[in-house]
DSSP file (Angstrom, degrees, kcal/mol; ACC not computed):
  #  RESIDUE AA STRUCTURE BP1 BP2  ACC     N-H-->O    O-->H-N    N-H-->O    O-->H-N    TCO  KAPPA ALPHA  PHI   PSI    X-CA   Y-CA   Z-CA
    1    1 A X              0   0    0      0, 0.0     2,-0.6     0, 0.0    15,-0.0   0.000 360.0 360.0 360.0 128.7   12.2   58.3  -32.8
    2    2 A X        -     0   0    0      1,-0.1     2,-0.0     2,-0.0     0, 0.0  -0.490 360.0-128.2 -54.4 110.2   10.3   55.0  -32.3
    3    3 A X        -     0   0    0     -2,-0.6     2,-0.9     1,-0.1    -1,-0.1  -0.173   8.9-148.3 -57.2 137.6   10.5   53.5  -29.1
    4    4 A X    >>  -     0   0    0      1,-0.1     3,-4.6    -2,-0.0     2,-2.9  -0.557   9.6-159.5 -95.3  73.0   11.6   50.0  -29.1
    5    5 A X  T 34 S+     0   0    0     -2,-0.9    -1,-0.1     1,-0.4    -2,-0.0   0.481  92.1  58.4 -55.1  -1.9    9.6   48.5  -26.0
    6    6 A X  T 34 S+     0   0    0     -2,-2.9    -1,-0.4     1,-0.1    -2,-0.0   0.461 112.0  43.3-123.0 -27.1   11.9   45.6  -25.6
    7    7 A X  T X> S+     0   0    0     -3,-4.6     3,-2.9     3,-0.1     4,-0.9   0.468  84.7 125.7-110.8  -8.9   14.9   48.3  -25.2
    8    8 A X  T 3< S+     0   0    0     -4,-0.8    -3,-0.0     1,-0.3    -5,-0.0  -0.026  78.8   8.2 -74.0-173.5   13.2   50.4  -23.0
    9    9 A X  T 34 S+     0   0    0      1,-0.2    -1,-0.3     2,-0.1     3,-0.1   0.596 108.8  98.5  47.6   0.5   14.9   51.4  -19.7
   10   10 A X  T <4 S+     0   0    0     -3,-2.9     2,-0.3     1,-0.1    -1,-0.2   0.962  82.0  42.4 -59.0 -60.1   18.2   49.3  -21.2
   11   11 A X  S  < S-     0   0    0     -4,-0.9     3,-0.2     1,-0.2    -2,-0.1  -0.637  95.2-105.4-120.4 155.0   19.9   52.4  -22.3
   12   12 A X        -     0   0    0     -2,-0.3     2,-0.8     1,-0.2    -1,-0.2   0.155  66.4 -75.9 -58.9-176.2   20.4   55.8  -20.6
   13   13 A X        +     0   0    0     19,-0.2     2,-0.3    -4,-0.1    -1,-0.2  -0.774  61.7 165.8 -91.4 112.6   17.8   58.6  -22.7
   14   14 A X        -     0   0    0     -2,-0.8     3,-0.1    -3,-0.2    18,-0.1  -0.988  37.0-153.7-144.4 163.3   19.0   59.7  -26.0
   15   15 A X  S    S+     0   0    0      1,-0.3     2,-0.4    -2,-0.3    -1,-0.2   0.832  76.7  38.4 -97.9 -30.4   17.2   61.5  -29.0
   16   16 A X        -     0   0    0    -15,-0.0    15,-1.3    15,-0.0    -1,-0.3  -0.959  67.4-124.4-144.6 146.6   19.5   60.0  -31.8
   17   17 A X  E     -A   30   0A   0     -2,-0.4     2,-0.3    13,-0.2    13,-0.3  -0.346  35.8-156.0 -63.3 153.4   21.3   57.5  -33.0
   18   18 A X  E     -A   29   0A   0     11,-2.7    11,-2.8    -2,-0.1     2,-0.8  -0.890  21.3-111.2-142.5 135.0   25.4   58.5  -33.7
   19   19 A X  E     +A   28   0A   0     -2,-0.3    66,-0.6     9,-0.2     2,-0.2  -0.713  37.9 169.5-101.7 115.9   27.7   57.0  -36.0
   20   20 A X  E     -A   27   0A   0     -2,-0.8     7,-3.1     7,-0.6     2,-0.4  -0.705  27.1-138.3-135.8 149.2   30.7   54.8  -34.7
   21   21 A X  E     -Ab  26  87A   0     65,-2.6    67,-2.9    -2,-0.2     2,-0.3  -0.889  21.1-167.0-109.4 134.6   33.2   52.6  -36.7
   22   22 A X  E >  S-Ab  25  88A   0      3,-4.5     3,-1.2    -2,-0.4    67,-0.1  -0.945  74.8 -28.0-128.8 116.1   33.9   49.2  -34.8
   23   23 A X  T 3  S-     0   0    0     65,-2.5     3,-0.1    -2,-0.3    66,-0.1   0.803 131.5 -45.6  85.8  29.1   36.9   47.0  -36.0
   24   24 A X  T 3  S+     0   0    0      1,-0.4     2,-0.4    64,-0.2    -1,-0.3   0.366 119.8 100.1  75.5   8.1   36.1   48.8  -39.9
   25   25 A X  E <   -A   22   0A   0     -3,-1.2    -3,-4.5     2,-0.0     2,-0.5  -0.840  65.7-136.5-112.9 157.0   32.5   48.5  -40.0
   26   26 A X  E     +A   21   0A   0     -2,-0.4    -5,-0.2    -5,-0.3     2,-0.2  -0.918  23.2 171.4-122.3 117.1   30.0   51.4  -39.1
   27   27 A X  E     -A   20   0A   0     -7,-3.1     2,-0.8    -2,-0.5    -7,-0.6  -0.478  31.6-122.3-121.5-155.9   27.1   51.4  -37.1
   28   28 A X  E     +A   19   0A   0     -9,-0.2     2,-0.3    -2,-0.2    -9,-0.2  -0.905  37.1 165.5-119.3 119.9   24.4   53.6  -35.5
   29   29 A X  E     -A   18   0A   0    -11,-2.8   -11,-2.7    -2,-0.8     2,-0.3  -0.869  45.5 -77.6-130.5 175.8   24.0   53.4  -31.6
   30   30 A X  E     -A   17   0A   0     -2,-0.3   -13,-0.2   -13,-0.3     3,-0.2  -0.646  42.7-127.3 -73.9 115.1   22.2   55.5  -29.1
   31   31 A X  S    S+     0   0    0    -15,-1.3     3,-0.1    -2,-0.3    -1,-0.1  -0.337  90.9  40.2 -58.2 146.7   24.0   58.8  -28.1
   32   32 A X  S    S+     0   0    0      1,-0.3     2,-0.3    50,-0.1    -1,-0.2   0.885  95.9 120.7  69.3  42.1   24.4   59.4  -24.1
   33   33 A X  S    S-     0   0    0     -3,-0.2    49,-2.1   -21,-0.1    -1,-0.3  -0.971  70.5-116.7-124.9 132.8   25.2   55.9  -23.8
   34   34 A X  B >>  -E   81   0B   0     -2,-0.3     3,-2.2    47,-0.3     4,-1.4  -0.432  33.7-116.0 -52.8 145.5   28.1   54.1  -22.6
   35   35 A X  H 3>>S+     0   0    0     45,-0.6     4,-3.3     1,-0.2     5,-0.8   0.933 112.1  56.5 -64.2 -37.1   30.0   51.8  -25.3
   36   36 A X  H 345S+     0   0    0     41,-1.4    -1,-0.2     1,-0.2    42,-0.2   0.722 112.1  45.5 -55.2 -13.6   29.4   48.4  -23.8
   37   37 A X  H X>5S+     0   0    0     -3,-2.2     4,-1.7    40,-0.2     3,-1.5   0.963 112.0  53.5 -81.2 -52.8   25.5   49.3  -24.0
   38   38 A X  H 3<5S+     0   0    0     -4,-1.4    -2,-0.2     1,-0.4     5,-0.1   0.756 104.1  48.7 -14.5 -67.8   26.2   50.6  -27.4
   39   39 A X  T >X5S+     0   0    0     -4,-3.3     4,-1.5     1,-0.3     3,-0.5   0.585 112.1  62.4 -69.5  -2.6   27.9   47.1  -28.6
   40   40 A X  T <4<S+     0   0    0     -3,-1.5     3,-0.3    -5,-0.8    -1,-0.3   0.895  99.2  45.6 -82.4 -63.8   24.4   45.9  -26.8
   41   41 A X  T 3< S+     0   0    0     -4,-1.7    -1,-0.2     1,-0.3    -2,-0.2   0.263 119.8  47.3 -85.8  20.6   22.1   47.6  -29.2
   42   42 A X  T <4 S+     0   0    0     -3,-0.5    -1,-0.3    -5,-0.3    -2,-0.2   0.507 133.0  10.7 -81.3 -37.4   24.3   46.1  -31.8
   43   43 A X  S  X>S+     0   0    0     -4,-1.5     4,-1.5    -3,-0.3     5,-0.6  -0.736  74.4 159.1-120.6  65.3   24.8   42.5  -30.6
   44   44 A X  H  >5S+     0   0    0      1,-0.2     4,-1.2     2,-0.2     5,-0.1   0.996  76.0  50.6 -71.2 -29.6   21.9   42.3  -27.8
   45   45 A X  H  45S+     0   0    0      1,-0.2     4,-0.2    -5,-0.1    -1,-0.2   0.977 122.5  26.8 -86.2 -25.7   21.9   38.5  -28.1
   46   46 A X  H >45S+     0   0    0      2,-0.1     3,-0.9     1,-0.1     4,-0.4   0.888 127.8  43.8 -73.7 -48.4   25.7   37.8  -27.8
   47   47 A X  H 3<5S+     0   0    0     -4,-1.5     3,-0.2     1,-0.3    -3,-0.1   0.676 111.0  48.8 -97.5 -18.1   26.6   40.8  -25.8
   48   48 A X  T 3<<S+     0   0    0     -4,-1.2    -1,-0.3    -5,-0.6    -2,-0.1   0.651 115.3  47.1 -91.5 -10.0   23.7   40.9  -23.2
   49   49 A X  S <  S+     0   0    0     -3,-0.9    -2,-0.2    -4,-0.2    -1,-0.2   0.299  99.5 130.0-126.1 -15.4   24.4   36.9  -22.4
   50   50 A X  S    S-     0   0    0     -4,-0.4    -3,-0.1    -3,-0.2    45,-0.1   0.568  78.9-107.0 -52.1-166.8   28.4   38.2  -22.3
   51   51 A X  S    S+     0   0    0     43,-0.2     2,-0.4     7,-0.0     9,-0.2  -0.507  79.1 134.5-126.9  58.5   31.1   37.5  -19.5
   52   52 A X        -     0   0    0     -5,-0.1     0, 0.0     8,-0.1     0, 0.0  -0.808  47.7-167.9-103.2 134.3   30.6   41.2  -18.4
   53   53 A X        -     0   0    0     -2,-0.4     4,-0.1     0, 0.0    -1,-0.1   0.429  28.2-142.1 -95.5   2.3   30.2   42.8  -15.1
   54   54 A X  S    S+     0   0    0      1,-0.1    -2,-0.0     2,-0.1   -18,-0.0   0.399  83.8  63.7  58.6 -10.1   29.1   46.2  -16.0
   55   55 A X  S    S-     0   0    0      0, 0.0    -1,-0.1     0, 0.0    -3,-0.0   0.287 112.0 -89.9-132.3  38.8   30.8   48.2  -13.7
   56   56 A X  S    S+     0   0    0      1,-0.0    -2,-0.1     0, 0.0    23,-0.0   0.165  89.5 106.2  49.9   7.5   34.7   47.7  -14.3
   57   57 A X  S    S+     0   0    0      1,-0.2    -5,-0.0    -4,-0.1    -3,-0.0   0.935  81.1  46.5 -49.4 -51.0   35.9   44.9  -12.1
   58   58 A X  S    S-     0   0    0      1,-0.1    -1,-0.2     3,-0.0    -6,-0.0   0.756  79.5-152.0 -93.8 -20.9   36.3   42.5  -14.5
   59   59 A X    >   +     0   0    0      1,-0.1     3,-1.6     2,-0.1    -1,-0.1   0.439  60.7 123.9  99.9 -29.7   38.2   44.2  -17.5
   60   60 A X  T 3   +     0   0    0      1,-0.3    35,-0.3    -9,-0.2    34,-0.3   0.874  68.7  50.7 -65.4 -41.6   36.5   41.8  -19.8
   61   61 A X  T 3  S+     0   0    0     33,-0.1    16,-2.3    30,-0.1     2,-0.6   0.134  75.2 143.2 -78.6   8.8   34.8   45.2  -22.2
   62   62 A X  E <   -F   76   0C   0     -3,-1.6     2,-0.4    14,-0.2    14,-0.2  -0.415  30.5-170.5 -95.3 125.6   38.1   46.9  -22.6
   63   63 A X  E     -F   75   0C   0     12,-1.7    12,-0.8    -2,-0.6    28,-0.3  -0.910  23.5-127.7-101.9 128.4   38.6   48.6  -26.3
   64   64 A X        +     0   0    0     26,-3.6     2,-0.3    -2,-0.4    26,-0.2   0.238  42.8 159.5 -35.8 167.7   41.2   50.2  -28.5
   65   65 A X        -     0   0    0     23,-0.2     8,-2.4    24,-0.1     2,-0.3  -0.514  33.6-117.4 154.2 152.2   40.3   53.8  -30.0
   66   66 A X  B     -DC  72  87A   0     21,-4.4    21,-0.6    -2,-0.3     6,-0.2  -0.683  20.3-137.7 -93.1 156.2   41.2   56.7  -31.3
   67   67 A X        -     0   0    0      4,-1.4    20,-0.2    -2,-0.3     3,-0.1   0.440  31.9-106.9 -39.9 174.2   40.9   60.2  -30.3
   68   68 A X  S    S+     0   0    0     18,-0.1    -2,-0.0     1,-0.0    18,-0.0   0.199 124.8  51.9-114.1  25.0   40.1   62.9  -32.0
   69   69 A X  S    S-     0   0    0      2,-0.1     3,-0.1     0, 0.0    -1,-0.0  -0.038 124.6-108.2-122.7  37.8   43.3   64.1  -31.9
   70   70 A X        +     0   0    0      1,-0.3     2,-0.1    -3,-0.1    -4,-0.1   0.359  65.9 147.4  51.4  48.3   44.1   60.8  -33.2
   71   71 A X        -     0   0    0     -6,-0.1    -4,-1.4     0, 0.0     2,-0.5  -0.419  50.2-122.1 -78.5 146.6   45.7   59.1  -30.4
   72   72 A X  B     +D   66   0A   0     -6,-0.2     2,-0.4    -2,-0.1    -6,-0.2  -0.931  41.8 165.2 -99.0 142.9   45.5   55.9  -29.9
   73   73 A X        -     0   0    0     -8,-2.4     2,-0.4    -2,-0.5     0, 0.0  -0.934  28.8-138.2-138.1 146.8   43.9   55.0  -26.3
   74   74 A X        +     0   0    0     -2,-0.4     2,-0.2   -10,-0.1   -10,-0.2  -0.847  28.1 165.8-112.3 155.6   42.4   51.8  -24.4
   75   75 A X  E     -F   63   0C   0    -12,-0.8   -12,-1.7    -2,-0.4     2,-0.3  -0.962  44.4-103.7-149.3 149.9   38.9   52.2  -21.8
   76   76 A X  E >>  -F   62   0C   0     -2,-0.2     4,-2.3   -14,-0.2     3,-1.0  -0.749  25.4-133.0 -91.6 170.6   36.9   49.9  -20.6
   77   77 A X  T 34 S+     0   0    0    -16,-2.3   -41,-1.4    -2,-0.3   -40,-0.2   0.653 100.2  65.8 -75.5  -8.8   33.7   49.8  -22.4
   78   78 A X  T 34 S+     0   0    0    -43,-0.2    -1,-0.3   -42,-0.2   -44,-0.1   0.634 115.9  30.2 -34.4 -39.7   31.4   49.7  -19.2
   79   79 A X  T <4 S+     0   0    0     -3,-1.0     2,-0.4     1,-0.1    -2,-0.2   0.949  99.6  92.5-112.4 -48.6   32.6   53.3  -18.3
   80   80 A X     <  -     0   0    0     -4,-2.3   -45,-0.6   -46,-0.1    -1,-0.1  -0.444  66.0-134.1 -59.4  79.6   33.3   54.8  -21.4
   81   81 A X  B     -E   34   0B   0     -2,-0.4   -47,-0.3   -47,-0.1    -1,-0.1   0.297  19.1-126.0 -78.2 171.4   30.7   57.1  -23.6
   82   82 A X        -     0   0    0    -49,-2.1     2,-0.3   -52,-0.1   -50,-0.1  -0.163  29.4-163.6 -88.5-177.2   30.2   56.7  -26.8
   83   83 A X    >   -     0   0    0      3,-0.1     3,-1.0   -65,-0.0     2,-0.3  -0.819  32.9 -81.2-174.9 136.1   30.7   60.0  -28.9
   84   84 A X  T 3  S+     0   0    0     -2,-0.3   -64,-0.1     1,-0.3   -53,-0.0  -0.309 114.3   8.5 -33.6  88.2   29.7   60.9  -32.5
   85   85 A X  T 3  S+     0   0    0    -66,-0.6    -1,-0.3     1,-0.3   -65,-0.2   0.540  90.3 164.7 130.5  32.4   32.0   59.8  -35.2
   86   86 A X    <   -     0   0    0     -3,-1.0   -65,-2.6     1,-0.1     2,-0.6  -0.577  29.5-144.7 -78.0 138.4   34.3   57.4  -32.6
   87   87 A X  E     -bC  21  66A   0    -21,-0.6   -21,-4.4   -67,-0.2     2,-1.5  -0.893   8.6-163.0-127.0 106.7   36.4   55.1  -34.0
   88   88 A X  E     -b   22   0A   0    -67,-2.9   -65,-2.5    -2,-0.6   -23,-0.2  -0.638   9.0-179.6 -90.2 101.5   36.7   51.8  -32.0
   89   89 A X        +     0   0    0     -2,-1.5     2,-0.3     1,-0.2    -1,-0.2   0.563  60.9   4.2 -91.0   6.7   40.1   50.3  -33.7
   90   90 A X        -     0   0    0    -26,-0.2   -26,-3.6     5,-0.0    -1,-0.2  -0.803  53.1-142.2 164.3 159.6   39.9   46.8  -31.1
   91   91 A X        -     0   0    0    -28,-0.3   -28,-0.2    -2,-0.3     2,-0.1  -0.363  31.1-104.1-118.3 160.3   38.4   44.6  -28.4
   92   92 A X    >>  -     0   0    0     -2,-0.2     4,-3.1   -32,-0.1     3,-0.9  -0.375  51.0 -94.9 -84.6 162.2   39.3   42.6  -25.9
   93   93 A X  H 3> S+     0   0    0      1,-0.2     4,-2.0     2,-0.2     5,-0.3   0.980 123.5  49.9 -73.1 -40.8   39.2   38.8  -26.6
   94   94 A X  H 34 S+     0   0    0      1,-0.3     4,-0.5   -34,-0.3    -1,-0.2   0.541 109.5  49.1 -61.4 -13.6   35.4   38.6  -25.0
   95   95 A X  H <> S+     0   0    0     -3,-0.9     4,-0.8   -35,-0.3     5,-0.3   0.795 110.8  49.8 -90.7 -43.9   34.2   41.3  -26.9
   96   96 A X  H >X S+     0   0    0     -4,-3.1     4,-2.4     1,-0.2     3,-0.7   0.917 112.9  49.1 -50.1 -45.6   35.9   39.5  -30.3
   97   97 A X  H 3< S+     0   0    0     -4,-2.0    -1,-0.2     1,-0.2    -3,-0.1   0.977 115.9  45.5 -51.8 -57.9   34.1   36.3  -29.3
   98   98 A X  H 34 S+     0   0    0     -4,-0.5    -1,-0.2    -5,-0.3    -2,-0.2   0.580 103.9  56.4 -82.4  16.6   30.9   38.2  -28.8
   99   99 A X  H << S-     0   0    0     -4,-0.8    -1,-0.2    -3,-0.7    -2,-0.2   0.703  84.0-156.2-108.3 -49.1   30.7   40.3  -31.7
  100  100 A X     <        0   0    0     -4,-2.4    -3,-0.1    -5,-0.3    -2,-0.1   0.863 360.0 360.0 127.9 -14.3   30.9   37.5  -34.4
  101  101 A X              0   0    0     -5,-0.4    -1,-0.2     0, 0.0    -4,-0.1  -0.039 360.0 360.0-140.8 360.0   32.1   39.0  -37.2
C-alpha cells in the first residue's frame, strides 16, 4: 500500500483498507484503527479541526451501530475499533455538523 506521508504516524499500523457504511454511504478506512480516526481519513479537514477530545471526556464522537448480531448499540467513536463490514447507522450532532453530507 502507498504510504501517504501527510497521514503518517496519524493512524495506528494497518495493511488494508475495510469497508464501513456511515449514515448509507460506504467508505474504505484503515483497519486497526479507532472510528473517530477512521471518520478522520474520511473528513480530515472537518473532523481533525472537530470539537473532539480524543480520549472520551467529552462524548462529542458518540455513534449508533449495529452488531453483527444486528443489535443496535451506541460507543463513543474515540474508543471504539472499526471492524470490517460495520455499519455506523448515526452520529452525534458534532459528528453530523462535521461530516457534511
Amino acid at each position: 500500500m502507498e504510504k501517504m506521508e501527510w497521514r503518517e504516524g496519524l493512524f495506528e499500523s494497518f495493511g488494508r483498507l475495510v469497508e464501513i457504511e456511515v449514515c448509507q454511504s460506504t467508505f474504505k478506512v484503515p483497519e486497526n484503527n479507532k472510528l473517530l480516526r477512521c471518520f478522520q481519513f474520511i473528513k480530515m479537514e472537518t473532523i481533525s479541526f472537530g470539537d473532539y477530545c480524543w480520549n472520551g471526556d467529552c462524548a462529542n464522537c458518540r455513534v449508533w451501530y449495529r452488531t453483527e448480531k444486528g443489535e443496535e448499540k451506541s460507543a463513543l467513536a474515540c474508543k471504539h475499533y472499526v471492524r470490517d463490514g460495520m455499519v455506523i447507522t448515526g452520529l452525534s450532532g458534532s459528528l453530523m455538523t462535521d461530516w457534511g453530507d
